[in-house]
C-alpha positions in Angstrom: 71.7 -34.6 45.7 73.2 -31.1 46.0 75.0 -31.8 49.5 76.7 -35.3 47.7 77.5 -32.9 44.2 79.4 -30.2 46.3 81.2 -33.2 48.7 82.4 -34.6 44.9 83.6 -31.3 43.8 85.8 -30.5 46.9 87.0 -33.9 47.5 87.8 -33.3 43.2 89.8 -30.0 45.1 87.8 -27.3 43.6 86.8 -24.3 46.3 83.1 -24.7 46.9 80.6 -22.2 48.7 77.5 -24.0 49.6 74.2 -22.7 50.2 71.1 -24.3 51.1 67.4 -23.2 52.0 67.8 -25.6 55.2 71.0 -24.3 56.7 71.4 -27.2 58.8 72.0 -29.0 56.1 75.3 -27.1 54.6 76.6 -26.8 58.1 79.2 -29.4 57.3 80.4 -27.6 54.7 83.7 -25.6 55.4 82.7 -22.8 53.2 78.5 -22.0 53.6 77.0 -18.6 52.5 74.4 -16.6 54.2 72.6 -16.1 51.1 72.1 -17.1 47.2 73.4 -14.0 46.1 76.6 -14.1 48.3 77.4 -17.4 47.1 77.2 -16.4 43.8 79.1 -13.3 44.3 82.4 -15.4 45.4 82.3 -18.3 42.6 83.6 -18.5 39.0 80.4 -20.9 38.4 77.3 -21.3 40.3 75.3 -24.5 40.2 72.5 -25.2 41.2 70.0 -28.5 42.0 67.0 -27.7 43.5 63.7 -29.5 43.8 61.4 -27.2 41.0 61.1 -24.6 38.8 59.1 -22.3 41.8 62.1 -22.8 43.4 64.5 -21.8 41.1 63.1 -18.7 40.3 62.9 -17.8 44.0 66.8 -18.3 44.2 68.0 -17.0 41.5 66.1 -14.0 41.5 68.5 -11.9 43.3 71.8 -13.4 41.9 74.0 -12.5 38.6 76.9 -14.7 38.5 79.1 -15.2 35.4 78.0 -18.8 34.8 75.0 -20.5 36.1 75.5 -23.8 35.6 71.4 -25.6 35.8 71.4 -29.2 37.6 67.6 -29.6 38.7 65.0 -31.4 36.5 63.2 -28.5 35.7 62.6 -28.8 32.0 63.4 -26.8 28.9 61.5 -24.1 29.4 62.5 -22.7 32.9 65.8 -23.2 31.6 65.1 -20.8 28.9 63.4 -18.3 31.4 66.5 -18.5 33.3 68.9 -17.6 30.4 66.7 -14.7 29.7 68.5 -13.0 32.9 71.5 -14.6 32.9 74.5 -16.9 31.3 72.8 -20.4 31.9 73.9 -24.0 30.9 71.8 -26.6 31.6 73.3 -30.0 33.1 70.8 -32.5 35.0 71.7 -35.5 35.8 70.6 -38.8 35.8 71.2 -41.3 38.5 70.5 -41.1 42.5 71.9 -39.9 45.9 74.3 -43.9 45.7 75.5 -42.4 42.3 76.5 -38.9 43.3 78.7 -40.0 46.1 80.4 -42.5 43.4 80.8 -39.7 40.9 78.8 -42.1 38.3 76.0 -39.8 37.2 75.7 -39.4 33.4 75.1 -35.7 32.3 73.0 -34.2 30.5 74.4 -30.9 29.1 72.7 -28.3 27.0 75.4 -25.3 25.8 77.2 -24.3 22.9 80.5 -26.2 22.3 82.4 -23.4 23.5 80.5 -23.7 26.8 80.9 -27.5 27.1 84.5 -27.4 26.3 84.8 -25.0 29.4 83.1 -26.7 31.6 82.6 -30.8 31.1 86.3 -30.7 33.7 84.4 -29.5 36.4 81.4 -31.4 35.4 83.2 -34.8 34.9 84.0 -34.9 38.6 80.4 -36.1 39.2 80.4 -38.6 36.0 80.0 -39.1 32.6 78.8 -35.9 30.6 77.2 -36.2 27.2 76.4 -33.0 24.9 73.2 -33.4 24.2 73.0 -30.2 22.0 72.3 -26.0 22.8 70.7 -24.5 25.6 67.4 -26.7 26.6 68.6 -29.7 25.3 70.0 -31.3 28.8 66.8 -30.5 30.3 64.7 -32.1 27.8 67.1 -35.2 28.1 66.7 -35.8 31.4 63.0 -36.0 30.5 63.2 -38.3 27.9 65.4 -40.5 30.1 62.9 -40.0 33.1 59.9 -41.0 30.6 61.6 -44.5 30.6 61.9 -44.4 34.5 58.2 -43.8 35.4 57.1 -46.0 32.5 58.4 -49.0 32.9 57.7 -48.8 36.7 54.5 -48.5 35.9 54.4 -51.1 33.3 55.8 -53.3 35.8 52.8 -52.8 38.4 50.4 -53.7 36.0 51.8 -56.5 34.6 51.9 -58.3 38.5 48.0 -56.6 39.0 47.5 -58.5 35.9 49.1 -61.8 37.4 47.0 -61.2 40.4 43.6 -61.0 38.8 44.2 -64.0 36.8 45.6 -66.1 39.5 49.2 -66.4 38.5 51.1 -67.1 41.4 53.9 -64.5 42.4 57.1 -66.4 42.0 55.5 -67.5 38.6 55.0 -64.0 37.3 58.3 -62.7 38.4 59.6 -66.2 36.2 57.7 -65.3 33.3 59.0 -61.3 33.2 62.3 -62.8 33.8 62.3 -63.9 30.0 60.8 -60.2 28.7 62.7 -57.0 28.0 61.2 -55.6 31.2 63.2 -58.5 32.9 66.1 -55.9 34.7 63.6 -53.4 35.5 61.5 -56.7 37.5 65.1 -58.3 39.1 65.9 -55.0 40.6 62.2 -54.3 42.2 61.4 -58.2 42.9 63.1 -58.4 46.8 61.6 -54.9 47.5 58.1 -55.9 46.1 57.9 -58.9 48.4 59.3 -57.6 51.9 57.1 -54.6 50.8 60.4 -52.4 51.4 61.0 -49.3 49.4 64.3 -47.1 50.7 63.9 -43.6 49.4 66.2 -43.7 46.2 64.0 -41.5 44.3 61.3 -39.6 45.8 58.1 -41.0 44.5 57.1 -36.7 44.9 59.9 -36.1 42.8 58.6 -38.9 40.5 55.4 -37.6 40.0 56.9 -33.8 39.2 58.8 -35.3 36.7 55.7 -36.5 35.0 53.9 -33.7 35.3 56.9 -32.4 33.6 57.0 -35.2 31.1 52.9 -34.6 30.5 53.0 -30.8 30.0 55.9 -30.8 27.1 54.1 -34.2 24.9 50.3 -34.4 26.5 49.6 -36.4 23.4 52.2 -39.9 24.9 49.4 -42.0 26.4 51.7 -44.9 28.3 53.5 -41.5 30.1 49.9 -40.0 31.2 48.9 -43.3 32.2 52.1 -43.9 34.0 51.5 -39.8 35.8 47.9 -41.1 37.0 49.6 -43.9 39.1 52.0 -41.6 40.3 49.9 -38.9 41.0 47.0 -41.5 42.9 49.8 -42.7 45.3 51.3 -39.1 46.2 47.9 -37.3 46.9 47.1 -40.8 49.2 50.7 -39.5 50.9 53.0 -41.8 49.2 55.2 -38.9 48.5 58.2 -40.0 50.2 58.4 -43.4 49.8 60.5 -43.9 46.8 59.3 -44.0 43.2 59.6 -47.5 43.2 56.6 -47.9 45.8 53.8 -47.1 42.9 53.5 -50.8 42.5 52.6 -51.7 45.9 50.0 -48.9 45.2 49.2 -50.7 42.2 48.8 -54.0 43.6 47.4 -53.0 47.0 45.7 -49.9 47.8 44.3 -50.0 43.7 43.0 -53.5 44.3 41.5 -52.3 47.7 39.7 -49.4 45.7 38.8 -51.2 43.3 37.0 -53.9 45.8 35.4 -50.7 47.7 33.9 -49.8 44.2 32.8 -52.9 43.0 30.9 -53.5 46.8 28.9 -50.2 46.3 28.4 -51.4 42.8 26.5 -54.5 44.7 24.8 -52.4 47.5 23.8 -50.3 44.4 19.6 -51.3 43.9 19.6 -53.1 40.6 16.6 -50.6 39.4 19.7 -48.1 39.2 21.9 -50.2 38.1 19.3 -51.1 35.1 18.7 -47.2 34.4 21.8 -46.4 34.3 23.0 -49.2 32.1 20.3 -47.8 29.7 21.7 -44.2 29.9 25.3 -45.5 28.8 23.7 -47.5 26.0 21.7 -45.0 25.1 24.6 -42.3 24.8 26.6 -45.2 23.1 23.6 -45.1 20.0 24.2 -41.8 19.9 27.5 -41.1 19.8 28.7 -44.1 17.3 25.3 -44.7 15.3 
């Protein structure tokens, strides 16, 4: 995302110093600093878009420029550790690597108006911007709208698990989500869910960090830790860079193959045990809700 938001910005004929952590990857680049700091040091604005907090605070420690301009999903509160050394706005965006080279992102910016009035020029180059209110507030938009992402992906999953376990053919399922509000969500993952092909849009890593995001600020919103657990199943299994979008072959696959492991030790399990322990749990039920 950073390479395609600095290609935008000089092809939009503003003078861009690039820096990366991979420096083969800014080597196309006709301006590319040695470090962070000397980037910043030539630059009216700095922006930056990188891939967590950890690493934010590891590249910005050593830099004071006169605007840092905040593009990474990170969430409020980084944000707000940022601005405690510096002049930060926050401004992630929303949309993919297909969007960035369109310059059809939306925006998310957190400033004051002053800030915003400033700055949405430069930022419009890459799409629509929408001020979302003060410092803070673009990063908690980008979760809210992420929230929706990971949800309904995994809403989707289990909704063609559920076909699957009550026999509902595939075609048929897909026809029946077809007439439900989740209908665009199931058009746009139907041809990759049958060839079993997922092109890394979105990192389903990236995915998962979001939630974790999502979880941390609202641990309370029960479809979004449900939705993490999917996530988070399929990336320690080493899912991580398929894209996002691959949690429902998780779901319908590898959870059903689990599932079936279970349910065979379950079988191989003596029924003596199984008897015990089937006492235990009612017993414990008694007690708790007597």
């Amino acid at each position: 995302m950073g390479s395609r938001i600095a290609r935008r910005l000089l092809d939009a004929g503003h003078d861009v110093v690039v820096w990366n952590r991979t420096r083969e990857k800014a080597e196309a680049f006709p301006r590319v600093a040695a470090t962070p700091a000397e980037a910043a040091a030539e630059t009216d604005v700095t922006i930056t878009m990188l891939t967590n907090a950890d690493a934010l605070r590891a590249v910005t420690q050593d830099i004071s420029p006169p605007t840092l301009i905040e593009m990474s999903t990170v969430g409020p509160d980084a944000v707000r550790e940022l601005a405690g050394r510096m002049t930060v706005i926050d401004a992630p965006v929303l949309g993919s690597r297909s969007e960035a080279e369109t310059g059809t992102l939306h925006v998310f910016v957190g400033a004051t108006a002053e800030q915003y009035a400033a700055w949405s020029p430069l930022l419009s180059a890459l799409g629509t911007t929408h001020h979302v209110g003060p410092l803070g507030a673009g990063a908690s938009a980008k979760l809210v709208a992420n929230s929706t992402l990971v949800g309904s992906i995994g809403i989707l999953g289990e909704a063609l698990r559920l076909a699957d376990r009550l026999g509902l053919s595939r075609a048929a399922a897909f026809g029946v989500l077809d007439a439900t509000p989740i209908s665009a969500q199931a058009e746009r993952r139907r041809a990759a869910i049958e060839a079993d092909d997922y092109p890394p849009r979105f990192a389903l890593s990236l995915a998962r960090k979001d939630a974790d995001l999502v979880s941390a600020a609202a641990p309370d919103l029960r479809i979004a830790q449900a939705a993490r657990s999917w996530l988070a199943e399929a990336d320690d299994a080493g899912w991580g860079e398929r894209d996002y979008s691959a949690v429902v072959a998780w779901l319908l696959d590898v959870a059903d193959e689990q599932q079936d492991q279970r349910d065979d030790q379950n079988d191989e399990e003596p029924i003596a045990d199984r008897e015990s322990a089937d006492e235990r749990e009612d017993d414990q039920q008694q007690h708790e809700y007597p």
